[in-house]
CHARMM internal coordinates of N, CA and C (Angstrom, degrees):
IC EDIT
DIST 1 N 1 CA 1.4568
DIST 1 CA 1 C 1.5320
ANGL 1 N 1 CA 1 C 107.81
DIST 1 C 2 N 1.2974
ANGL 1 CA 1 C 2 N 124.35
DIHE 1 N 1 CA 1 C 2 N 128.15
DIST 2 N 2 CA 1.2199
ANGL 1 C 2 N 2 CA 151.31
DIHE 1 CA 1 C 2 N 2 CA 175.32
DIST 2 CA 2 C 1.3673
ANGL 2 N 2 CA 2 C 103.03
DIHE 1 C 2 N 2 CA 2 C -47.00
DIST 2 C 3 N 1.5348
ANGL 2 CA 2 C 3 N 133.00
DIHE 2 N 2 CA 2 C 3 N 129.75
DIST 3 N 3 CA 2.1804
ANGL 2 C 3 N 3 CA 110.67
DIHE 2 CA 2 C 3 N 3 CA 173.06
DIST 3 CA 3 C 1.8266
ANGL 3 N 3 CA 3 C 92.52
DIHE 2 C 3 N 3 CA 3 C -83.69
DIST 3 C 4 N 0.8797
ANGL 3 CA 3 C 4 N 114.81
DIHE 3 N 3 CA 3 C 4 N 42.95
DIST 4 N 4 CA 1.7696
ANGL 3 C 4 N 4 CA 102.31
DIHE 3 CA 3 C 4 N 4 CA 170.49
DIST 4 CA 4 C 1.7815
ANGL 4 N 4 CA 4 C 79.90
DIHE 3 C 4 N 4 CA 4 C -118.42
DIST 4 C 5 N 1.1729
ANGL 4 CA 4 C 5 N 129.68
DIHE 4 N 4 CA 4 C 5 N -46.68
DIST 5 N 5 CA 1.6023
ANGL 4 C 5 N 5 CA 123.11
DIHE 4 CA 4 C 5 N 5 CA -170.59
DIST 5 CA 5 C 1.3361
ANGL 5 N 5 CA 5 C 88.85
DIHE 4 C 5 N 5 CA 5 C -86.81
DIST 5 C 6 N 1.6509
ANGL 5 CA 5 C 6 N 145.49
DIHE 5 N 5 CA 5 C 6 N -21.41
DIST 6 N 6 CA 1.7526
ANGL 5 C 6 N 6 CA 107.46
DIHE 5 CA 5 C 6 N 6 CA 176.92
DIST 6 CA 6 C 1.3799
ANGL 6 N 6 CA 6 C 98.26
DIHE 5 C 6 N 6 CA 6 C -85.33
DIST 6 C 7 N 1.4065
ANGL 6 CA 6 C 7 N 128.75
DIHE 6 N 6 CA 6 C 7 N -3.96
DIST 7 N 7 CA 1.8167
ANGL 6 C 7 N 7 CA 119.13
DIHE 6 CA 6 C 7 N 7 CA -177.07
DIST 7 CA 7 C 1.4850
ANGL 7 N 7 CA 7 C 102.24
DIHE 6 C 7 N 7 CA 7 C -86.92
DIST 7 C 8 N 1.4837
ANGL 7 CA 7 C 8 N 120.93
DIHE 7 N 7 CA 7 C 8 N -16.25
DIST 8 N 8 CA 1.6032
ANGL 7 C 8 N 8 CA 111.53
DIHE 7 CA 7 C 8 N 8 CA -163.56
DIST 8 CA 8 C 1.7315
ANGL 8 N 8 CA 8 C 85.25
DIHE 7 C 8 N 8 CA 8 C -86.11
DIST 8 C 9 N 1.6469
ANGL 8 CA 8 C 9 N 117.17
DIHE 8 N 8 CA 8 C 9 N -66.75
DIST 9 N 9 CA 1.6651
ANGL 8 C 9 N 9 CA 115.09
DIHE 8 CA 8 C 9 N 9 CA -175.42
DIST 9 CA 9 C 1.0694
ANGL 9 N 9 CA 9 C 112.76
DIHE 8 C 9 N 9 CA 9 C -46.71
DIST 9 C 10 N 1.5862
ANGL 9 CA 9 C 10 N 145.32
DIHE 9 N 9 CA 9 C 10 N -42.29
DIST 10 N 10 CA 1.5113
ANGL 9 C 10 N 10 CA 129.25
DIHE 9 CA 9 C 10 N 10 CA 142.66
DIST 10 CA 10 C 1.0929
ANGL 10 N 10 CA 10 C 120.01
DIHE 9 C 10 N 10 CA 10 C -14.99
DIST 10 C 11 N 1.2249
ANGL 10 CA 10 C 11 N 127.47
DIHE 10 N 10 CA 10 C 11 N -78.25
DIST 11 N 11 CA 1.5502
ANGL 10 C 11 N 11 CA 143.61
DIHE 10 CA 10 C 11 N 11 CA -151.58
DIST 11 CA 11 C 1.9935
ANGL 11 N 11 CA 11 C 90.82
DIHE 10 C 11 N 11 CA 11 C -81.55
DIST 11 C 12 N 1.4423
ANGL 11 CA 11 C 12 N 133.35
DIHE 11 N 11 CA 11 C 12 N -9.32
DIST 12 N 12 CA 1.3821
ANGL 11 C 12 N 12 CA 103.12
DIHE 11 CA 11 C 12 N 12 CA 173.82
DIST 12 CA 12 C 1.1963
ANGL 12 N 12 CA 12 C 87.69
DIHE 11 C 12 N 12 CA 12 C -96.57
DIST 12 C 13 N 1.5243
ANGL 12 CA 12 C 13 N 134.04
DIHE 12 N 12 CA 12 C 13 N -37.46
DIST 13 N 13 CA 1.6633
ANGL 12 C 13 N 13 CA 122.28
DIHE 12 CA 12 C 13 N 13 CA -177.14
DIST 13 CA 13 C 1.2418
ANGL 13 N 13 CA 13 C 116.63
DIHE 12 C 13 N 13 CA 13 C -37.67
DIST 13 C 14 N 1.9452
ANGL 13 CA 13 C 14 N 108.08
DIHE 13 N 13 CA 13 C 14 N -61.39
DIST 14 N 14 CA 1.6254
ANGL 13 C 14 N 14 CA 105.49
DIHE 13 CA 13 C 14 N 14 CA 168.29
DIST 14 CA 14 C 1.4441
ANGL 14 N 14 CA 14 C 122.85
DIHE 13 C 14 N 14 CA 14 C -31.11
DIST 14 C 15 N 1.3297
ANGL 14 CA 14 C 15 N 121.89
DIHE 14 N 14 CA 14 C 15 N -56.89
DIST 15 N 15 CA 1.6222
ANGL 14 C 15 N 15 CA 142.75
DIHE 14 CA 14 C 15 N 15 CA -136.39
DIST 15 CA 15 C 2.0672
ANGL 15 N 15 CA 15 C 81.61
DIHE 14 C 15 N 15 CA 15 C -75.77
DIST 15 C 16 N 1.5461
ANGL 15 CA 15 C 16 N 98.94
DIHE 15 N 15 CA 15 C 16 N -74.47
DIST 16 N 16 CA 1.5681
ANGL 15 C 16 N 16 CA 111.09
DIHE 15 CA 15 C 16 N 16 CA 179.85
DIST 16 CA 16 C 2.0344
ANGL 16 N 16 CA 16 C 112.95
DIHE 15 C 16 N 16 CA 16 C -18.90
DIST 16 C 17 N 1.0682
ANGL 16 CA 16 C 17 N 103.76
DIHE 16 N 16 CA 16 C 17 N -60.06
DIST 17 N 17 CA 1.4122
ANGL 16 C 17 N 17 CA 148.63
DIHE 16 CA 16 C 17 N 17 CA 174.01
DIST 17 CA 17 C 1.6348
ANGL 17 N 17 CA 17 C 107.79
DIHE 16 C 17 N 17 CA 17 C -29.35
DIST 17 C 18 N 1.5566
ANGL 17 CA 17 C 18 N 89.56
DIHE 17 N 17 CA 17 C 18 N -71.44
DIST 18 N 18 CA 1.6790
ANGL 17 C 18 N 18 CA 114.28
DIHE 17 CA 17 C 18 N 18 CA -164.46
DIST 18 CA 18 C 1.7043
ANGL 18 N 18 CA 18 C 98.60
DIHE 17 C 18 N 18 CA 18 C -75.87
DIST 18 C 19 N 1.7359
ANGL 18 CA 18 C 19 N 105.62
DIHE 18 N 18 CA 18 C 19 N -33.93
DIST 19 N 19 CA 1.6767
ANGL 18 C 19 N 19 CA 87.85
DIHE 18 CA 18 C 19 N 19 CA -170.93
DIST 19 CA 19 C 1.3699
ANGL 19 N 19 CA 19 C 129.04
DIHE 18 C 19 N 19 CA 19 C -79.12
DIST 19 C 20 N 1.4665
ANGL 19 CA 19 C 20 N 79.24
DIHE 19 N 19 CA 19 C 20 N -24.47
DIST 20 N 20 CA 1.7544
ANGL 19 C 20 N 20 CA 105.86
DIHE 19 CA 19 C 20 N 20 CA -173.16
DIST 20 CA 20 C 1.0377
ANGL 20 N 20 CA 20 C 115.84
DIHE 19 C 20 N 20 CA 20 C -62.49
DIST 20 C 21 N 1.7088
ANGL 20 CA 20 C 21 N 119.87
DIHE 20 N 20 CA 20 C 21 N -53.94
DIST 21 N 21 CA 1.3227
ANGL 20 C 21 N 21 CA 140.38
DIHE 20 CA 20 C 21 N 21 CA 163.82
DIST 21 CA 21 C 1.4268
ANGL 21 N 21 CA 21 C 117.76
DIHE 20 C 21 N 21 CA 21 C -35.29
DIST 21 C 22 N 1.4728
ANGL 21 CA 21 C 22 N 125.69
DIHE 21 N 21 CA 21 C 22 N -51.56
DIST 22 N 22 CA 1.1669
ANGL 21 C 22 N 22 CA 149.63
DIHE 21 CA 21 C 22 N 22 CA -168.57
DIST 22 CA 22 C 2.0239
ANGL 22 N 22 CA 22 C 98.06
DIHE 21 C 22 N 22 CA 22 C -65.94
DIST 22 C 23 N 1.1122
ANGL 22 CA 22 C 23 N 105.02
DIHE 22 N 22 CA 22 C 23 N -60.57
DIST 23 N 23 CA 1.7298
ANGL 22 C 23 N 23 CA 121.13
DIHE 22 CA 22 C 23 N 23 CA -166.25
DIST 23 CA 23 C 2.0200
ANGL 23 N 23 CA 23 C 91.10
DIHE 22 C 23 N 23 CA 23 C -42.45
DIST 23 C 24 N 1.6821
ANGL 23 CA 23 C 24 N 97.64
DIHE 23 N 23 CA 23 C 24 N -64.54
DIST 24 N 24 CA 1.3545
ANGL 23 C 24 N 24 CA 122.50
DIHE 23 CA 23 C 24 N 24 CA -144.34
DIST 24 CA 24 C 1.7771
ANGL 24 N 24 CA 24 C 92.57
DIHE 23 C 24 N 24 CA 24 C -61.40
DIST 24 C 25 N 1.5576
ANGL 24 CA 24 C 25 N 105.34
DIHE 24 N 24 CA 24 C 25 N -27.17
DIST 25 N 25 CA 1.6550
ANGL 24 C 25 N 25 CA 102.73
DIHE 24 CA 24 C 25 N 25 CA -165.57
DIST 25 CA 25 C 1.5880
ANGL 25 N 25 CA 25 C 99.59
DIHE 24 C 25 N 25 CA 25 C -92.96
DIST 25 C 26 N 1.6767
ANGL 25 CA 25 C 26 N 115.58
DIHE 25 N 25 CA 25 C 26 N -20.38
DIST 26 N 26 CA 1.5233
ANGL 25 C 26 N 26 CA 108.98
DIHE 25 CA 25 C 26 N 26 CA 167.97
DIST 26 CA 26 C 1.6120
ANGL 26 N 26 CA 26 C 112.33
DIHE 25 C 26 N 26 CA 26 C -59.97
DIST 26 C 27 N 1.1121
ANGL 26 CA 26 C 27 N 118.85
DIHE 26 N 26 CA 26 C 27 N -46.65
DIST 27 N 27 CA 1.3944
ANGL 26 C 27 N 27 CA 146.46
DIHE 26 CA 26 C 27 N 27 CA -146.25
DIST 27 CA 27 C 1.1137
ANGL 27 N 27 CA 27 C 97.01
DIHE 26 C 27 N 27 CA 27 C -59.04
DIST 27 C 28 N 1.7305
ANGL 27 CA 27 C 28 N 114.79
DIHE 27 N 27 CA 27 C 28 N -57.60
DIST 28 N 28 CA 1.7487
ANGL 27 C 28 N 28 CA 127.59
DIHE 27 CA 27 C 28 N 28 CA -146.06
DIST 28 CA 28 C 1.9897
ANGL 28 N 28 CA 28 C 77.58
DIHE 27 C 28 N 28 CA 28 C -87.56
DIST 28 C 29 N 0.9929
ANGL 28 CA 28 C 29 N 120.74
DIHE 28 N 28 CA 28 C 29 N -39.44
DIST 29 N 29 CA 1.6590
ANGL 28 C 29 N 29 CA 117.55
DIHE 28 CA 28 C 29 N 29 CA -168.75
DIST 29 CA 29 C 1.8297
ANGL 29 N 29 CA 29 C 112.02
DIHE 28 C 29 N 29 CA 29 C -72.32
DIST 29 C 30 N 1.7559
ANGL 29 CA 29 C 30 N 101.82
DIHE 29 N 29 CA 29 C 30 N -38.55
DIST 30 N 30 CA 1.3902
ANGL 29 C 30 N 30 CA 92.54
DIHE 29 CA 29 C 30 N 30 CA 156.23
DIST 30 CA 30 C 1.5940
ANGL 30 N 30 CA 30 C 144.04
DIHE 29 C 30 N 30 CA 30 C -56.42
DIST 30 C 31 N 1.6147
ANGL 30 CA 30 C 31 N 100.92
DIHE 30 N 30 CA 30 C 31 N -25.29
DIST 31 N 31 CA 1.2098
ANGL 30 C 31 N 31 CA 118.90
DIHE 30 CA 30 C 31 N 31 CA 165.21
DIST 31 CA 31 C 1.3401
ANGL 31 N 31 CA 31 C 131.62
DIHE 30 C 31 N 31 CA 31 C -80.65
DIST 31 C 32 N 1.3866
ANGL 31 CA 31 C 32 N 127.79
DIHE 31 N 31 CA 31 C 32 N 4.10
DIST 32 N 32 CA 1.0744
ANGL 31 C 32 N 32 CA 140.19
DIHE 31 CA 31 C 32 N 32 CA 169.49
DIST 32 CA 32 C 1.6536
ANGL 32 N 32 CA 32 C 121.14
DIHE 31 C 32 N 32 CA 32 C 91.44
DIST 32 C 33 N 1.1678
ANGL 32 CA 32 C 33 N 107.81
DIHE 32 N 32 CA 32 C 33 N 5.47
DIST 33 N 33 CA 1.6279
ANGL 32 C 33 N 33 CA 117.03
DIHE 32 CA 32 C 33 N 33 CA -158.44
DIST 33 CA 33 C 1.4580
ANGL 33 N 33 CA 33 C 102.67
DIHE 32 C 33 N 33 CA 33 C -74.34
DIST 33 C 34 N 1.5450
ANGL 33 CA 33 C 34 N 112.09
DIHE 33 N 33 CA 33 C 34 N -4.18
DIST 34 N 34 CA 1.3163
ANGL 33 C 34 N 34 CA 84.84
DIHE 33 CA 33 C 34 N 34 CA -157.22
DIST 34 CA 34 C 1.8669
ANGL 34 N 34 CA 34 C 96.75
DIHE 33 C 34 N 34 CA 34 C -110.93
DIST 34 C 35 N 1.1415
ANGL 34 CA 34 C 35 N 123.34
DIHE 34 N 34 CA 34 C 35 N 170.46
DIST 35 N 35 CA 1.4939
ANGL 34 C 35 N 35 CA 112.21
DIHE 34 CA 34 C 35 N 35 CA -171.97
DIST 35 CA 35 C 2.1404
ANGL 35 N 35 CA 35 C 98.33
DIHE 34 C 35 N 35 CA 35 C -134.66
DIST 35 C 36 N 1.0093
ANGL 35 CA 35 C 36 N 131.33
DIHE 35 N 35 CA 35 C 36 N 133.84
DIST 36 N 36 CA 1.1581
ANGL 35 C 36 N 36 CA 136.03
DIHE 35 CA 35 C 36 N 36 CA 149.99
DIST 36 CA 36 C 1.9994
ANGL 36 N 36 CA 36 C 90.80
DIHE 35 C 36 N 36 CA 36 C 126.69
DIST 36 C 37 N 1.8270
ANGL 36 CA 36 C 37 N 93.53
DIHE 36 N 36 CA 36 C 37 N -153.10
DIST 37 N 37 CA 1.3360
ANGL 36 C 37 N 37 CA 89.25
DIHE 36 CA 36 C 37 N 37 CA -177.59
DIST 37 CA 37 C 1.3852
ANGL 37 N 37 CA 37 C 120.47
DIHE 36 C 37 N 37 CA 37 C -123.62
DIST 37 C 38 N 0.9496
ANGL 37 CA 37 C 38 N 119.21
DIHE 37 N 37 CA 37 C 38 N 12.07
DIST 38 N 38 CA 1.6721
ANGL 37 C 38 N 38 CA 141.08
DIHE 37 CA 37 C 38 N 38 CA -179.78
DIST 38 CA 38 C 1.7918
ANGL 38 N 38 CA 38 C 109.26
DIHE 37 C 38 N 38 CA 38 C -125.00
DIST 38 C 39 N 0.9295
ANGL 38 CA 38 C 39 N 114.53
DIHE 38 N 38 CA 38 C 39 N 146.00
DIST 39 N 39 CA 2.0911
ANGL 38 C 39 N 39 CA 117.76
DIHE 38 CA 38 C 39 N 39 CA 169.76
DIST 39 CA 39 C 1.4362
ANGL 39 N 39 CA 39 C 82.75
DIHE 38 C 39 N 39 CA 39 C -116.57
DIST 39 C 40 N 1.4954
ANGL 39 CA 39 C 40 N 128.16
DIHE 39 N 39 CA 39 C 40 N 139.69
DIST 40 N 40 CA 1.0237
ANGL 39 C 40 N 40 CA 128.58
DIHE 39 CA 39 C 40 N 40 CA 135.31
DIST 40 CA 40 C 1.2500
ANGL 40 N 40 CA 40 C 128.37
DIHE 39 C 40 N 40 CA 40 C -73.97
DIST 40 C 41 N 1.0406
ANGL 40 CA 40 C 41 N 142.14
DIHE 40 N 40 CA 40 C 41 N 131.90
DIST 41 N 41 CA 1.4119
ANGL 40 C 41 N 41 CA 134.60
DIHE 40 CA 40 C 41 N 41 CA -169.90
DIST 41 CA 41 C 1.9232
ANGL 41 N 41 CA 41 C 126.94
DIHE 40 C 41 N 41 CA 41 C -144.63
DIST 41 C 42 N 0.9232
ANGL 41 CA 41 C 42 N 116.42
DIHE 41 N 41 CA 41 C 42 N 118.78
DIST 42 N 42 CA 1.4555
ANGL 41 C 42 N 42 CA 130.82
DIHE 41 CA 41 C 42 N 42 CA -159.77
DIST 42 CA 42 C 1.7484
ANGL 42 N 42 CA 42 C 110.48
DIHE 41 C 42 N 42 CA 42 C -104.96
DIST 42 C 43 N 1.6559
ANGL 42 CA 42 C 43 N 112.08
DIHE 42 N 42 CA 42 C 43 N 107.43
DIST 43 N 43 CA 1.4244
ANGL 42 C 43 N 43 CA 98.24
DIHE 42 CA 42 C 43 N 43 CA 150.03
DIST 43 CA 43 C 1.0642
ANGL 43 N 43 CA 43 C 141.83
DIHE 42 C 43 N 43 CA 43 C -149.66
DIST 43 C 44 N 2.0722
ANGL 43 CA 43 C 44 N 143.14
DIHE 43 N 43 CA 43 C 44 N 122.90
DIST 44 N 44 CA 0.8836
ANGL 43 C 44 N 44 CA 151.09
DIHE 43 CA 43 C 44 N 44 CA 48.21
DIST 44 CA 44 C 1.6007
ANGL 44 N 44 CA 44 C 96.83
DIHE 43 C 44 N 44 CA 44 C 108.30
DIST 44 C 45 N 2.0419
ANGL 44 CA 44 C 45 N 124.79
DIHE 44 N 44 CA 44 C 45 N 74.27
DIST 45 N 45 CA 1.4223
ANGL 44 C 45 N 45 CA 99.97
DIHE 44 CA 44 C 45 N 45 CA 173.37
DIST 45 CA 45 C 1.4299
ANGL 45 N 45 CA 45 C 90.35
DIHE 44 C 45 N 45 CA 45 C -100.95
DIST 45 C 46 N 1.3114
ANGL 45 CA 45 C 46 N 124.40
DIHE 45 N 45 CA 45 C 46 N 150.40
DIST 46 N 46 CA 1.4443
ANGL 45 C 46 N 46 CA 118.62
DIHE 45 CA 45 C 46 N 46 CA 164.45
DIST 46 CA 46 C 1.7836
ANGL 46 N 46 CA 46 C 113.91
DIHE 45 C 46 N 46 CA 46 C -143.83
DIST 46 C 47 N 0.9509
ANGL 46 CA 46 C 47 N 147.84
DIHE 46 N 46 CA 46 C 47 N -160.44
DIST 47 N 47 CA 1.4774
ANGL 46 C 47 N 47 CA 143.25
DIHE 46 CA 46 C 47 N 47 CA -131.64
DIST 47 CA 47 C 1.5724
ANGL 47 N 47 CA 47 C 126.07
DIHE 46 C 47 N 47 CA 47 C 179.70
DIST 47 C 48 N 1.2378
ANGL 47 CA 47 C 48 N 124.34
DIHE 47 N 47 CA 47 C 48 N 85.12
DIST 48 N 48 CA 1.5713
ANGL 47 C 48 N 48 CA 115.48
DIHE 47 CA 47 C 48 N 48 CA -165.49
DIST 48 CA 48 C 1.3506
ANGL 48 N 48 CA 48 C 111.98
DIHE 47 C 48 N 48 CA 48 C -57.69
DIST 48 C 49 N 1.2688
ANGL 48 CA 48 C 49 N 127.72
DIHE 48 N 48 CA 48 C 49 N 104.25
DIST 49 N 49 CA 1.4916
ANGL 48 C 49 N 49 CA 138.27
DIHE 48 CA 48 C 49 N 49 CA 148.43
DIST 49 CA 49 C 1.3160
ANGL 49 N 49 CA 49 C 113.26
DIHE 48 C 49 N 49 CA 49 C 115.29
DIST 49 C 50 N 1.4681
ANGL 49 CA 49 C 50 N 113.73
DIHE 49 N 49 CA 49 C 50 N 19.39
DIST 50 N 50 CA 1.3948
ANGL 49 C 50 N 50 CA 109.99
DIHE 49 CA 49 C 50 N 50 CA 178.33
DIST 50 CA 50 C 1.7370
ANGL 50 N 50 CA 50 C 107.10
DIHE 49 C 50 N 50 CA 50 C -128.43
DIST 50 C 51 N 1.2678
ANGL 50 CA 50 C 51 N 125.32
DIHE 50 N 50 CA 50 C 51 N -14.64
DIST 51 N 51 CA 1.5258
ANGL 50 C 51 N 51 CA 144.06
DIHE 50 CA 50 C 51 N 51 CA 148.66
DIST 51 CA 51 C 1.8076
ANGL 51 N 51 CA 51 C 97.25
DIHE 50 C 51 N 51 CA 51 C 96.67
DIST 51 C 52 N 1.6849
ANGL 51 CA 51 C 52 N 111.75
DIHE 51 N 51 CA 51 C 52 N 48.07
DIST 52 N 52 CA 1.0805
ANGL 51 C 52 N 52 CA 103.82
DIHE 51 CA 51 C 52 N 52 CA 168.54
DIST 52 CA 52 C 1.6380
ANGL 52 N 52 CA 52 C 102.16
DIHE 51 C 52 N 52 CA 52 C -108.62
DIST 52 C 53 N 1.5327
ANGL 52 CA 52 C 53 N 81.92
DIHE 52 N 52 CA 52 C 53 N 147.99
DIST 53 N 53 CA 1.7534
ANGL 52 C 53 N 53 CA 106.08
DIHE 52 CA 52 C 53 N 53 CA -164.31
DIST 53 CA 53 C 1.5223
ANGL 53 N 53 CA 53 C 89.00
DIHE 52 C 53 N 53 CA 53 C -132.66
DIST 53 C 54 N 1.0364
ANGL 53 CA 53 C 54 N 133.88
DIHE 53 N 53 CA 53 C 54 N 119.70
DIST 54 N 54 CA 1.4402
ANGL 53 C 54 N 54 CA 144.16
DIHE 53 CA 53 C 54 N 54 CA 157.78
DIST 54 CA 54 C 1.6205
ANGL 54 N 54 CA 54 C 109.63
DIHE 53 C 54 N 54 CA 54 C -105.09
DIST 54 C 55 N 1.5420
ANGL 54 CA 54 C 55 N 122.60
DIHE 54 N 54 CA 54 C 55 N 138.39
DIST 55 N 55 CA 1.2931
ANGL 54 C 55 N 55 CA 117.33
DIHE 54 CA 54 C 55 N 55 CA 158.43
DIST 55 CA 55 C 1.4807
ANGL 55 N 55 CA 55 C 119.23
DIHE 54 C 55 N 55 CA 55 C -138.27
DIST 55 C 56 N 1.4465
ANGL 55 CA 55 C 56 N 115.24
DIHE 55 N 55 CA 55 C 56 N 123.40
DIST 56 N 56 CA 1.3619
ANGL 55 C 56 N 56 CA 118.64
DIHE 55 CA 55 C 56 N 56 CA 169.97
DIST 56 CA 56 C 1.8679
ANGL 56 N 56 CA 56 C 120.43
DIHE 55 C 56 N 56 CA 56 C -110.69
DIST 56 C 57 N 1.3814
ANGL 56 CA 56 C 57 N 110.09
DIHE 56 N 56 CA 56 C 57 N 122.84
DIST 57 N 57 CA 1.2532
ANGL 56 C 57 N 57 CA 126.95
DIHE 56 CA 56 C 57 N 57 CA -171.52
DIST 57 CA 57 C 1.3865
ANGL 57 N 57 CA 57 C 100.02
DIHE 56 C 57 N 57 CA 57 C -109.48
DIST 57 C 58 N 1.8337
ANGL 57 CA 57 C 58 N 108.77
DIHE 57 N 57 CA 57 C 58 N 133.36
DIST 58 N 58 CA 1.9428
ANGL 57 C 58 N 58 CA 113.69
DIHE 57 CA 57 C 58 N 58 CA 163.12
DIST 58 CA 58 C 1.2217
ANGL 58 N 58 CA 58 C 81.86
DIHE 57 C 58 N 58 CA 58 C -155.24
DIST 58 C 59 N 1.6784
ANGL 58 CA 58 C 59 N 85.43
DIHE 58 N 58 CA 58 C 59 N -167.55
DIST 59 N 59 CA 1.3561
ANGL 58 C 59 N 59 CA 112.85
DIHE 58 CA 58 C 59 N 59 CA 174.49
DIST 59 CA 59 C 1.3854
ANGL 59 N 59 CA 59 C 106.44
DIHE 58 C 59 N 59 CA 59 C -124.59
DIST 59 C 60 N 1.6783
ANGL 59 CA 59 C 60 N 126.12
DIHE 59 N 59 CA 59 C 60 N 146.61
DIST 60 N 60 CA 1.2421
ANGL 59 C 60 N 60 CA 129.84
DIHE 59 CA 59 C 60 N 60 CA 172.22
DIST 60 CA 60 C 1.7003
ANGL 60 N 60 CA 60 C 93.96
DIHE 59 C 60 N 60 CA 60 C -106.77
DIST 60 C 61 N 1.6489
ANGL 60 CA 60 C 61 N 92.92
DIHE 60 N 60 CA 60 C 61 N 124.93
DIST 61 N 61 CA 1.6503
ANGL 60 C 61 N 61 CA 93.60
DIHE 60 CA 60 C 61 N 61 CA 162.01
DIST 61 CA 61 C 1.9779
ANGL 61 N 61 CA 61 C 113.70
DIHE 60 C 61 N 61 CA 61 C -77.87
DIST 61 C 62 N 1.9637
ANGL 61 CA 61 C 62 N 90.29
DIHE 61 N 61 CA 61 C 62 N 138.61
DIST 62 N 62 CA 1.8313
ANGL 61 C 62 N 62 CA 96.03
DIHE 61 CA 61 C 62 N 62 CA 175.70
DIST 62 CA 62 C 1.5835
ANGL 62 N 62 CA 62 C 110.75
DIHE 61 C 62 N 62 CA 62 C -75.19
DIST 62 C 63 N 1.2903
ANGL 62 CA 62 C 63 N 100.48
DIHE 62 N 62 CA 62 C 63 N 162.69
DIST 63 N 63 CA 1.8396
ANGL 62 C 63 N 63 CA 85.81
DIHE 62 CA 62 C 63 N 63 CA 165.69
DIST 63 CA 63 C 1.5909
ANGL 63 N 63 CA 63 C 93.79
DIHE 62 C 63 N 63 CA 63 C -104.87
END
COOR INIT
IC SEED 1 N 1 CA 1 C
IC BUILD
């Protein structure tokens, strides 16, 4: 595999990832579930059979 084709399947994994993520965290906030002015929010890349565990922690400001 070419790294111009492992940077593009990277970059749709990201993309898949980022939008999806994005919808599901509007969604639960459109619905009111959420209470204060920050979500903390945590996520978790990991990898069958090679023991990668990535973790990224922030905060999304609410409006």
């Amino acid at each position: 595999m070419s790294e111009d084709a492992f940077n593009m399947s990277i970059r749709k994994f990201l993309k898949e990832v980022g939008v999806t993520s994005q919808r599901e965290i509007e969604e639960t906030v459109r619905k009111g579930q959420i209470a204060g002015k920050t979500l903390k929010v945590c996520m978790t890349l990991t990898a069958e059979g090679i023991g990668l565990n990535h973790v990224v922690a922030g905060e999304i400001e609410l409006p």
